[in-house]
C-alpha positions in Angstrom: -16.5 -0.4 33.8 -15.3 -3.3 31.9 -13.1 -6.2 32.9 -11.3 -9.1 30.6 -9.3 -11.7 31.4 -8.4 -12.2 27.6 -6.7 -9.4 25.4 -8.6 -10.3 22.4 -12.3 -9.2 24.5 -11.8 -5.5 23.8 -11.9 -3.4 20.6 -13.0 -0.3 20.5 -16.1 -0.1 17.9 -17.7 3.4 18.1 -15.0 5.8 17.4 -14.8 8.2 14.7 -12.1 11.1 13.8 -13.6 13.6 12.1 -10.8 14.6 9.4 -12.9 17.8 7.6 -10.9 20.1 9.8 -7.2 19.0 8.4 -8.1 18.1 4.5 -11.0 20.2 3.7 -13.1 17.6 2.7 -16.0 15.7 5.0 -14.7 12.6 6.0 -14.8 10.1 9.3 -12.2 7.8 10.2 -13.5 4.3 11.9 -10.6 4.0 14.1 -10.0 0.2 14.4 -6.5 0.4 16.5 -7.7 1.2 19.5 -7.5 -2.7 20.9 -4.6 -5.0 22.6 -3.2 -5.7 19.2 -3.2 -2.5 17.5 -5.2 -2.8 14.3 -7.8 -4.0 12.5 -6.1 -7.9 12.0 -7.5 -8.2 15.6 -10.7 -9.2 14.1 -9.8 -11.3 11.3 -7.5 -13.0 14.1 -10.0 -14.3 16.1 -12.4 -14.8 13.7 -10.1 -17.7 12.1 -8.8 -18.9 14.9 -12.0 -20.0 16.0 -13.0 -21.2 12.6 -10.4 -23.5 13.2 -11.3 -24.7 16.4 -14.4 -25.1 15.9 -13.7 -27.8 12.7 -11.3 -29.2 14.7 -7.9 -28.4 12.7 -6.8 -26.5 15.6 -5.5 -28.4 18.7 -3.9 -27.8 22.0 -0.8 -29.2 19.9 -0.9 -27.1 16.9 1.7 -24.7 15.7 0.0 -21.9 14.3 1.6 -20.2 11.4 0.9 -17.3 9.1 2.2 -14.8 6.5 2.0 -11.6 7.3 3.6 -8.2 6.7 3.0 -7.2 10.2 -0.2 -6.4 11.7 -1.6 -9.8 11.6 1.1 -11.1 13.1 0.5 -9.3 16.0 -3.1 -10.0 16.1 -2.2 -14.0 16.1 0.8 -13.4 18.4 -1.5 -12.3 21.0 -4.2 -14.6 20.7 -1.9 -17.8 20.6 -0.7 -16.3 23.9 -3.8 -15.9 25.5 -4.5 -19.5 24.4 -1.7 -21.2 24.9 -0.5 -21.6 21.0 2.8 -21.4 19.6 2.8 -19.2 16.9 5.2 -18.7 13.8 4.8 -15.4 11.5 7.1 -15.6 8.2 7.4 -11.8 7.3 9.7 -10.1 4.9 12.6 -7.2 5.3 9.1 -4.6 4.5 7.7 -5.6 8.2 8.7 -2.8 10.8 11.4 -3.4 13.4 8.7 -2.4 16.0 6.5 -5.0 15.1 8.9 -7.9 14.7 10.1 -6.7 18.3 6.1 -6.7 19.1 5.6 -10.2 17.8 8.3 -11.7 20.0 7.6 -9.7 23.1 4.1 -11.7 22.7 5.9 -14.8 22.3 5.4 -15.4 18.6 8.4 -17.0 16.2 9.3 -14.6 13.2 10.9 -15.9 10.0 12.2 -13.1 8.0 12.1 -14.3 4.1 15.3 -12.7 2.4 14.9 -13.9 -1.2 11.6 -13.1 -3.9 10.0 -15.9 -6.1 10.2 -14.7 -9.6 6.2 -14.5 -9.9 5.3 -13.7 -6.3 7.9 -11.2 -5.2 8.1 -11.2 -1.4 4.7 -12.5 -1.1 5.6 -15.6 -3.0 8.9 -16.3 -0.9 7.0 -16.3 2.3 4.0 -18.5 1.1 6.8 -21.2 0.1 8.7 -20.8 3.1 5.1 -21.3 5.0 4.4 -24.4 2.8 7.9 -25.8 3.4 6.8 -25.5 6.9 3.3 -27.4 7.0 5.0 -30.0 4.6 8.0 -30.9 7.0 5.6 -31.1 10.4 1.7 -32.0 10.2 1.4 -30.1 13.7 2.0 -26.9 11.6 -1.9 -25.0 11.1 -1.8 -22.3 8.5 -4.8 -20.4 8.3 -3.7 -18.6 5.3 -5.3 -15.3 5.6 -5.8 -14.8 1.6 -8.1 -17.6 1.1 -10.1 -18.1 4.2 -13.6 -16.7 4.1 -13.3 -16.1 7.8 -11.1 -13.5 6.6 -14.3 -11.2 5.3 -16.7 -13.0 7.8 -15.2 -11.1 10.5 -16.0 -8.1 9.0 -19.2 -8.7 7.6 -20.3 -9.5 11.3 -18.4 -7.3 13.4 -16.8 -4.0 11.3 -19.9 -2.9 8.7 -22.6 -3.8 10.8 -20.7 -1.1 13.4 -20.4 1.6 11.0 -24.2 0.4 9.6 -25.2 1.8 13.3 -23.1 4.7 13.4 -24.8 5.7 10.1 -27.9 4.7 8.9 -27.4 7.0 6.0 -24.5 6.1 4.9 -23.2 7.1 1.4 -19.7 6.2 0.4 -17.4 3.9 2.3 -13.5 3.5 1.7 -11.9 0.9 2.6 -7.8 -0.3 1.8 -7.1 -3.3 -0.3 -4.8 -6.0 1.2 -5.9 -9.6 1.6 -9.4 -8.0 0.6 -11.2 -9.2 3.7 -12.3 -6.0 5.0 -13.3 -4.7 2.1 -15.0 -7.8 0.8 -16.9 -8.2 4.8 -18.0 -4.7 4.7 -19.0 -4.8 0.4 -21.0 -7.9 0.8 -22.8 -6.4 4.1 -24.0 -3.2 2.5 -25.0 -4.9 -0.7 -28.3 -5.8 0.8 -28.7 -2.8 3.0 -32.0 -0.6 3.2 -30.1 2.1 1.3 -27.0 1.9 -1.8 -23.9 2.8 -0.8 -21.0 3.5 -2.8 -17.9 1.2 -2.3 -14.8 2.6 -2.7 -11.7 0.4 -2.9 -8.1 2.1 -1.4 -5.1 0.2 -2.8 -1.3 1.5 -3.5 0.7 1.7 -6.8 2.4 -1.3 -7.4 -0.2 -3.5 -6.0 -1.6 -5.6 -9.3 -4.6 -6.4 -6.3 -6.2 -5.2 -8.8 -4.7 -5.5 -12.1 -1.7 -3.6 -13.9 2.0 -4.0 -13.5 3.7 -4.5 -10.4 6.0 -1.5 -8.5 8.2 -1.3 -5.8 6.1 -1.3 -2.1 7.8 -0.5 0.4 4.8 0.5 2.9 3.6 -2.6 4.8 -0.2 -3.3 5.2 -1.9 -2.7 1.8 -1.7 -4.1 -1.9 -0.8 -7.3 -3.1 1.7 -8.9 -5.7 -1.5 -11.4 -6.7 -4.6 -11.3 -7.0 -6.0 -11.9 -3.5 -8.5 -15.1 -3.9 -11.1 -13.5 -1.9 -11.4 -10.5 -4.0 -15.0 -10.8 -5.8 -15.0 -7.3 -8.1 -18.8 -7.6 -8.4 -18.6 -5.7 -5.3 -16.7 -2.9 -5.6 -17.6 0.3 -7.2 -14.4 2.1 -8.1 -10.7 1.2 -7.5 -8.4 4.7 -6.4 -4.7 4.2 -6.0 -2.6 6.0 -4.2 1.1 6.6 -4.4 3.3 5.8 -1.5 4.7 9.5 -1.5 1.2 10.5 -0.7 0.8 7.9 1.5 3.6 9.6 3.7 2.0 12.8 3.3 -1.7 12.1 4.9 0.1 10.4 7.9 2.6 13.2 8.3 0.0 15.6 7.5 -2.7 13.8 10.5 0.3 13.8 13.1 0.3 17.3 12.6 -2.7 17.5 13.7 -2.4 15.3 16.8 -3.4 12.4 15.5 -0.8 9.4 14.8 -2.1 6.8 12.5 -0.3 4.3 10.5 0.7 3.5 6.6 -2.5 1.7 5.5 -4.5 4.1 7.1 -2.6 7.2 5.5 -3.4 5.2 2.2 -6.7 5.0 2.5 -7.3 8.8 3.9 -5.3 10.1 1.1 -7.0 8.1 -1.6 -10.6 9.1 0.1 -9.6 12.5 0.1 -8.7 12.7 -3.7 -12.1 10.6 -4.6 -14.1 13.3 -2.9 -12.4 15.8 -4.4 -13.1 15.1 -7.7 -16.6 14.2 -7.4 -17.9 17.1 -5.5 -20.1 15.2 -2.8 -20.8 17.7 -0.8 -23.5 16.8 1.7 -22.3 13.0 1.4 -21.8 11.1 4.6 -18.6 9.3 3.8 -16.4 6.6 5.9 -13.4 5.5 5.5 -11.8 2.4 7.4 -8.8 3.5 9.4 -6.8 0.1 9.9 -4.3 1.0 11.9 -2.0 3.4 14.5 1.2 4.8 14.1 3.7 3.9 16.7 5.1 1.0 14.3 5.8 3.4 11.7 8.4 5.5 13.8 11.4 4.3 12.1 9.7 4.3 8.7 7.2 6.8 7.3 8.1 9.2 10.6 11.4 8.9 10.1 13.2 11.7 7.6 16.4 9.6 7.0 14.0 6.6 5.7 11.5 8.5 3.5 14.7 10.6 2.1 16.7 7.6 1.0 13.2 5.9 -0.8 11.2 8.8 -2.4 13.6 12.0 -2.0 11.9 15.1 -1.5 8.9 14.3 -2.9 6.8 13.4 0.3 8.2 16.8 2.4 6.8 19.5 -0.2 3.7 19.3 1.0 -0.1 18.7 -0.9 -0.1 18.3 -4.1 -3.0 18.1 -6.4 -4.7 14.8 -6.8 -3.2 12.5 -8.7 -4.6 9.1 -8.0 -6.8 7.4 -10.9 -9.7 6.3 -10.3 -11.2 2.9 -12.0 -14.7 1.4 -12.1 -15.3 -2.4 -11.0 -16.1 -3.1 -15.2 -12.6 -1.6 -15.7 -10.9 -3.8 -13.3 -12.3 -6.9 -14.3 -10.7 -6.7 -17.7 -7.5 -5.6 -16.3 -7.8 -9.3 -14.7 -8.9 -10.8 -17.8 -5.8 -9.2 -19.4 -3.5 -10.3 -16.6 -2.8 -12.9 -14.1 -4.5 -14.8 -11.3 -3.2 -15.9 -8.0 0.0 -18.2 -7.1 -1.3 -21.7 -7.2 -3.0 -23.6 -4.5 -1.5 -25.2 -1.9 -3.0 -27.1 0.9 -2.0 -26.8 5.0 -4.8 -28.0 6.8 -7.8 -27.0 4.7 -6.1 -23.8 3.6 -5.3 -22.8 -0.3 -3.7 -20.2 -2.1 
């Protein structure tokens, strides 16, 4: 039996979905949703928060305030509750009803951005509203998920040492692209493990996370309109990207089969699924990093009226053959040398991006 007296003290760790069964390829899912807050941001959550108590930024008069496009602002609404925090999440017209409902059921603040910053798109509206913020009140505390290393530290102590124990022959691990904390935890943790393992990054079209031009998102959780500052390429073996269209499909095509999982994890499934298909590994043990659930995503990718009005038909006629590209980590650091780097800095407390 186990008893809390704070939400943040449970997360499920040790459960897998075996996915073989649905897409005919072997795959687990490392279900990180099954905690108070939903997803995977639980971790990266706490992890900063007490960062920042422990230097002493964070006081029992802060105002804690983040952007996020949902998930995190969940994570943070719930721990500021349990600790007595106010708590402001600026969000854009992408973030789910559910969650913004979510967020203020928990007692958080939401800011909805309605404009885009000519470079930034909606990411760069909400880091300026967010700086407008820390600059107008010094009680403001913006951890600023995109540049604080306890961002990956969280994940490098908590999430691959988990799947390390799970599977000490490990061979391939998938992970989504977002702020790049997961993937960048779990890369730099299997780096130095007793055996390689090949890491494969998940990210969407339209993300330039990784290089190339920027595209219409309308899927909240993965991809980036910068490049994320904690993104070290060094790391990362291959880059997949996945369209949103079959992005709808994996989730659609897991509900199916009983199991209701959310946008970024229908990302990364689909992308895993096309990477092992083209490389024949049978006999492989691969992983891939399931973020999130799906009750947020009701009156989005569940909902036929939604996916209809953004992508047509497309996502209803079913499988399709793999489509996604592929892209080695030498590949994708020239696309950065070719392109852009992230917004500039700007400082709240010790934070920058």
């Amino acid at each position: 039996m186990s008893v809390i007296t704070v939400p943040q003290a449970f997360d499920e760790e040790e459960l897998y979905v075996d996915i073989e069964r649905i897409f005919g390829q072997a795959l687990l899912l490392k279900c990180e949703g099954f905690n108070f807050a939903g997803s995977i941001k639980l971790k990266a959550a706490a992890e900063m928060v007490a960062a920042a108590e422990r230097d002493g930024s964070l006081t029992p008069d802060s105002v804690l305030v983040e952007s996020s496009s949902g998930n995190l602002g969940v994570a943070l609404s719930m721990i500021a509750a349990s600790k007595g925090y106010r708590f402001v999440c600026v969000t854009d017209s992408r973030c789910n009803l559910t969650t913004r409902l979510m967020m203020e059921a928990l007692g958080g603040e939401v800011h909805v951005v309605a404009g885009q910053e000519a470079d930034g798109g909606l990411l760069g509206a909400r880091l300026d509203h967010v700086r407008r913020l820390c600059a107008c009140d010094d009680r403001y505390v913006w951890l600023c998920q995109y540049s604080n290393p306890a961002n990956w530290r969280a994940h490098f102590r908590t999430t691959a040492p988990e799947i390390a124990r799970s599977f000490p022959r490990l061979d391939a691990l998938f992970v989504g692209a977002g702020t790049t904390g997961t993937l960048m935890g779990c890369a730099r943790y299997f780096r130095n493990w007793h055996r390689p393992v090949r890491i494969v990054a998940v990210d969407t079209v339209g993300s330039v996370a990784f290089g190339g031009d920027p595209g219409r998102r309308m899927i909240p959780g993965l991809g980036m309109s910068t490049r994320p500052p904690l993104l070290d390429e060094s790391y990362v073996d291959e880059v997949v990207r996945v369209e949103e269209a079959d992005t709808i499909r994996a989730c659609r095509r897991l509900a199916r089969s009983g199991f209701l999982f959310g946008g970024s994890t229908g990302t990364v499934v689909s992308g895993a699924i096309d990477w092992l298909a083209r490389h024949g590994t049978h006999g492989l043990t691969s992983v891939a990093v399931a973020p999130d659930l799906g009750e947020r995503y009701l009156d989005t990718v569940y909902q036929d009226n939604w996916v209809q009005d953004l992508y047509g038909e497309d996502p209803f006629d079913g499988p399709r053959p793999p489509t996604q590209t592929a892209q080695t980590s030498q590949t994708a650091q020239q696309a950065h040398a070719d392109g852009r780097d992230a917004v500039g800095p700007a400082r709240a407390r010790g934070a920058t991006f």
